[in-house]
C-alpha positions in Angstrom: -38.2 -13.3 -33.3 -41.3 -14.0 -31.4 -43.7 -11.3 -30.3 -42.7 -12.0 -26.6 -38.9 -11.7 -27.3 -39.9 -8.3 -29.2 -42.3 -6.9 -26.2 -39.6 -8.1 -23.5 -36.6 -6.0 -25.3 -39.0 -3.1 -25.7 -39.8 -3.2 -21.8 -36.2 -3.5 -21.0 -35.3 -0.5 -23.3 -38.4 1.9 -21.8 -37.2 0.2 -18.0 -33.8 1.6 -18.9 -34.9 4.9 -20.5 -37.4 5.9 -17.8 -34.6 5.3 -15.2 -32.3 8.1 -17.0 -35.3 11.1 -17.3 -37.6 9.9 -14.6 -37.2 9.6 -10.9 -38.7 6.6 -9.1 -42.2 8.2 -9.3 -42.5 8.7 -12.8 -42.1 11.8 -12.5 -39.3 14.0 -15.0 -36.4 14.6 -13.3 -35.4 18.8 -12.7 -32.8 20.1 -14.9 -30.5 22.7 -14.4 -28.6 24.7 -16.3 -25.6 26.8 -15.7 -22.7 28.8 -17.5 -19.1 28.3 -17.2 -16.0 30.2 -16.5 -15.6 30.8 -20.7 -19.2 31.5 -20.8 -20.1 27.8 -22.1 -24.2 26.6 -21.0 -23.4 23.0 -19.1 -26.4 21.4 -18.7 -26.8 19.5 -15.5 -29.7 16.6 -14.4 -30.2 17.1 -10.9 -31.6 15.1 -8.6 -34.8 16.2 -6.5 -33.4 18.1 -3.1 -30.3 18.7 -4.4 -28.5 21.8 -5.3 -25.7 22.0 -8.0 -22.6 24.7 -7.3 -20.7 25.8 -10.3 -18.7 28.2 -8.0 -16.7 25.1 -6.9 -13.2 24.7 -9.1 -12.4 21.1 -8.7 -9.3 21.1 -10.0 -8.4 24.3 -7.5 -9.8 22.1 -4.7 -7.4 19.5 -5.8 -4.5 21.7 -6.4 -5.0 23.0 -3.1 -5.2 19.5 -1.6 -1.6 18.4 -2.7 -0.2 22.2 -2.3 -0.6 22.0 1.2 1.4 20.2 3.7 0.8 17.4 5.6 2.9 16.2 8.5 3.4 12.6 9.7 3.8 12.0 13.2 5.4 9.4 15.0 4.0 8.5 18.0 5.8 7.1 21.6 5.4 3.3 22.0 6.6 1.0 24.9 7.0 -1.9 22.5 9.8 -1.1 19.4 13.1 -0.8 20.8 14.9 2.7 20.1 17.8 1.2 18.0 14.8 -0.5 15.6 12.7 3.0 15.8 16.2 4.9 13.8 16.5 2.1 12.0 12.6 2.4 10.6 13.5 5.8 10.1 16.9 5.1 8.3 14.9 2.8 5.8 11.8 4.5 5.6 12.6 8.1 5.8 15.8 7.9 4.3 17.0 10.0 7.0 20.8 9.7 8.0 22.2 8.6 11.5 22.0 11.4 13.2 18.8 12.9 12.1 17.3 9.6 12.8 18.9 9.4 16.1 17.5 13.0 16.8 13.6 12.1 15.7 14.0 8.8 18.2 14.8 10.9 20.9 11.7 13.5 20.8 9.8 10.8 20.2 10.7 9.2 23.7 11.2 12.3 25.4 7.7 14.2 24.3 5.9 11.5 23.2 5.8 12.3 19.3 8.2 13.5 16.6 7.0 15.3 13.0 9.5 13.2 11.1 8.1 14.3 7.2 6.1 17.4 5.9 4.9 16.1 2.5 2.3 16.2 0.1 -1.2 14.4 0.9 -0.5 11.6 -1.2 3.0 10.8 0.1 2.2 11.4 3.7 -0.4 9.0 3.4 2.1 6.2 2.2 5.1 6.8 4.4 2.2 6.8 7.4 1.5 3.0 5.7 5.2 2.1 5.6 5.8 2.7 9.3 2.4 1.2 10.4 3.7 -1.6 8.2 7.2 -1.7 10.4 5.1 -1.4 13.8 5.3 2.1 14.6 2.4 4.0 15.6 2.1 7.3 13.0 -0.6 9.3 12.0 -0.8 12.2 9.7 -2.5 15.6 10.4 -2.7 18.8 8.4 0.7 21.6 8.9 
């Protein structure tokens, strides 16, 4: 190995190094450090300006997140034809005749119909799988 391959690995090493404990300056980056719900020290590399929170549970934000409902809405269109609306629902919804039938109606009447209270997640792909048949439906929080 040559003296210039040597001096070019040790500039990409110290390149890659500074980037992790210094900021674009040069200068050391803050640290932070903070304790736990069990009482564990965590310690944290903050960037300047910012501000860590270890009062935030993420997994409570998350829980809370799929805990709570979320309704799709169907929205009034002049274009699908009402027989093809309870049939979307029928295939999509797995919703029978008469329910179906039902939903179609308050959609023409009022203009919109909550046809599902689900789960973020599944809210969020039933709204896909009517877009994908043509209807217009949105999803807002119960």
């Amino acid at each position: 190995m040559s003296q210039v391959e040597s001096m070019l690995g040790a500039m990409i090493l110290t390149t890659i190094r500074r980037g992790i404990d210094e900021g674009r300056d040069g200068s050391p980056l803050p640290s932070q450090i903070f304790e736990g719900r069990d009482g564990t020290r965590v310690p944290t590399l903050a960037k300047p300006g910012t501000e860590t929170s270890p009062d935030i549970d993420v997994e409570e934000k998350l829980k809370e997140a799929f805990e709570r409902g979320w309704s799709v809405i169907v929205w009034n269109d002049p274009v699908n034809l009402m027989d093809y609306v309870v049939y979307v629902f029928k295939a999509v919804l797995k919703m029978n005749e008469q329910d179906a039938s039902r939903h179609m109606w308050e959609v023409h009447q009022k203009g919109k119909s909550a046809v599902a209270q689900e789960t973020r997640e599944k809210s969020e792909l039933i709204v896909h799988r009517l877009r994908g048949f043509g209807l217009n439906a949105t999803m807002e929080p119960a």
